[in-house]
Steps between C-alpha positions, in 0.01 A plus 500: 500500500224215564717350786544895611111566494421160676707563792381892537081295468657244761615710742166780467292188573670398789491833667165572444364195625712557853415844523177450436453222762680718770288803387199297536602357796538816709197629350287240616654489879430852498111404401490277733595748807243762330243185509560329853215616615263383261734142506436475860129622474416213274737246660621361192673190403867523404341320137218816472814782594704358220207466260406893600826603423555296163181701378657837610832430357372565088424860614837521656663340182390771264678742674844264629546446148620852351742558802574081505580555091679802554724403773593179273619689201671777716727232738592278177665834353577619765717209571617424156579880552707475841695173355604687199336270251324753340800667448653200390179426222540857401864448421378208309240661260236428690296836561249577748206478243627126387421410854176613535246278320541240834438785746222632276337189435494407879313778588273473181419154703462667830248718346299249319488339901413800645207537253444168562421551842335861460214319270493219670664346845444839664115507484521098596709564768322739707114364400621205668654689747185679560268115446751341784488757746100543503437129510701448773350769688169390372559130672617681813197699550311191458660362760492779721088497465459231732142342515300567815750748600492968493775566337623839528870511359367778257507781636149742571364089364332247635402138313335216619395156296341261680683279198799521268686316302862565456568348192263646290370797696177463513323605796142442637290716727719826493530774692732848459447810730688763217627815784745636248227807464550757762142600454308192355533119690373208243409166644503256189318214519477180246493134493758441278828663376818415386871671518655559190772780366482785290826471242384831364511711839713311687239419777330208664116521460265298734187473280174420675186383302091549556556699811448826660654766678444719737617856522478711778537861485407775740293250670289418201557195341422399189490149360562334149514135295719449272589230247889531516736725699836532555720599793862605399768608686879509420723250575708722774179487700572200541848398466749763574716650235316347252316708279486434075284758375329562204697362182775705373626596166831311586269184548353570151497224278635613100143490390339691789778792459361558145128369527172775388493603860810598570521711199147689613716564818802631301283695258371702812849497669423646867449268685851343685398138412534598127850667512620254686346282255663663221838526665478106539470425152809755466688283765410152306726671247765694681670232721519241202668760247740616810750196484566621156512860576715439813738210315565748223595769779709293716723439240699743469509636824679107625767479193617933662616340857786302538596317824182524674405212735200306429376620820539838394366459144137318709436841662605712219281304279222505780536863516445590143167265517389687792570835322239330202254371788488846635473652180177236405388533808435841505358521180213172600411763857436783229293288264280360766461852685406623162766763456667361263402299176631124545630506153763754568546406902542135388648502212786799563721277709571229243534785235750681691715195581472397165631754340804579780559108412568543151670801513773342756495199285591739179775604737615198646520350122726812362736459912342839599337320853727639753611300772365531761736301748788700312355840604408378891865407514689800326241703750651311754808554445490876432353526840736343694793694339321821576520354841837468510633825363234674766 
């Protein structure tokens, strides 16, 4: 039995870590098509693309590792299935339940990762996703503000320093006509700002010290000093396709999802950025608890077919995850639209395939499971006769 449950740990182990690779894999050159734009707009190195996309790939993780989990128990049944060993252990002694503490225990593992990575590597991940992107595109606006020279690669913006230093960003003797207002024009004037970035918003800000601006509206104009002021626009005004935003939930450090604030915001519970708040902290749970949920109802579903390809069994297995997906996915829409509580929208899908997972194993232990491969063929065959006598 130790040898048994060493080779079934073995053989889970290797197939998650290749299916999670590919998974990964095709996830992230399917990122990177959705992100060319904002790739080419920043003209990164090949160093800063693969750094971008390490920090993106913990978010990614969290929810590869259910279907990477569940795909590992179901093909190492499903083959011990299709070679007749099972039948063979069977006819040994050796019941379904004796084989389950190495299945059970891998996924007990793969949920202590994806926790892992729900508390911690996700939040890492895309903070310094977030960090990266606005101080490269921090250092390319520098670089863009030329000294002596009207730069006007904003749009309805125009930005003059007679000096500027691109390695810090400071600038001296600054100028910014601001004719993003349709009905007011601002001429800012100061003799010293810098360029920084906003992590919060997303944004670049140009903040100008012990000036004064000038605003012109309806042909009065009206003038006034200030100490400190800051110009922001987003980042797609300036590079196209790439636009942060504000911080979102998913961004959300463990801490921050639970600190006094967010729970004013969830006490209140209008507001979109505190459902979708609340359905993130559901998520940090959800996805790790799945590889169970998913392992336990794989199980029986792989030992009921019989001389299915390995092919076969990846879409099968691929289906029944998207079936799940679809199901969570649903419920995440309804919790952050607010028509449905997140507990029950959330939580429903690994409670339903829980329980349809335990029930088939009940009837996979007692031979009740039917066969699935047995009934596609005796269809099969019924058909064809029917043929024949017509």
């Amino acid at each position: 039995m130790k040898l048994l449950q060493m080779r079934l740990f073995a053989e889970h182990m290797k197939t998650f870590l290749l299916s999670a690779s590919v998974l990964l894999l095709f996830i992230l050159l399917g990122r990177a098509l959705q992100l060319r734009e904002m790739l080419m707009g920043l003209e990164l190195s090949v160093f800063d693309t693969l750094k971008l996309f390490g920090y993106l790939s913990p978010f990614f993780l969290l929810i590869i590792c259910p279907i990477a989990c569940m795909l590992a128990v179901f093909l190492t049944f499903l083959r011990m299935s299709t070679d007749r060993e099972l039948v063979a252990l069977k006819a040994g002694g050796v019941s379904l339940c004796q084989m389950l503490p190495a299945p059970l225990f891998f996924s007990l593992l793969c949920t202590c990762f994806g926790f892992f990575i729900s508390m911690h590597l996700q939040a890492w991940g895309m903070g310094n996703f977030r960090t990266e992107v606005l101080s490269i595109a921090s250092s390319s606006a520098r670089i863009v503000v030329q000294p002596g020279v009207f730069n006007k690669d904003i749009p309805n913006m125009v930005m003059f320093a007679r000096k500027a230093d691109p390695l810090n960003g400071t600038m001296a003797d600054v100028m910014v006509e601001d004719r993003r207002s349709e009905k007011n024009r601002m001429t800012i004037l100061a003799p010293e700002g810098a360029i920084d970035a906003d992590y919060e918003s997303g944004e670049i800000v140009f903040l100008l010290r012990d000036g004064r601006s000038y605003t012109e509206n309806d042909g009065a104009m009206t003038v006034m000093g200030f100490k400190e002021y800051a110009v922001r626009f987003s980042l797609d005004s300036l590079f196209k396709g790439v636009d942060l935003g504000p911080v979102k939930p998913k961004e959300y450090t463990w801490e921050r999802l639970y600190d006094s604030k967010n729970q004013k915001k969830l006490a209140k519970g209008k507001s979109r950025l505190a459902r979708k708040i609340e359905v993130e902290r559901h998520k940090r749970f959800v996805f790790p608890i799945a590889c169970m949920v998913l392992c336990i109802f794989v199980i029986p579903i792989a030992t009921s077919f019989q001389g299915l390809k390995q092919q076969t069994g990846v879409l099968l297995a691929l289906l029944l995850f998207l079936s799940y997906y679809s199901f969570l996915m649903l419920g995440i829409s309804l919790g952050e639209s607010g028509d449905l509580d997140p507990k029950i929208g959330l939580w429903v899908p690994n409670a339903v395939f829980l329980l349809l997972g335990l029930y088939g194993m009940r009837l996979a232990d007692q031979e009740r499971m039917p066969h699935f491969t047995e009934l596609w063929a005796s269809w099969k065959a019924r058909r064809k006769n029917k043929e024949a006598s017509a």
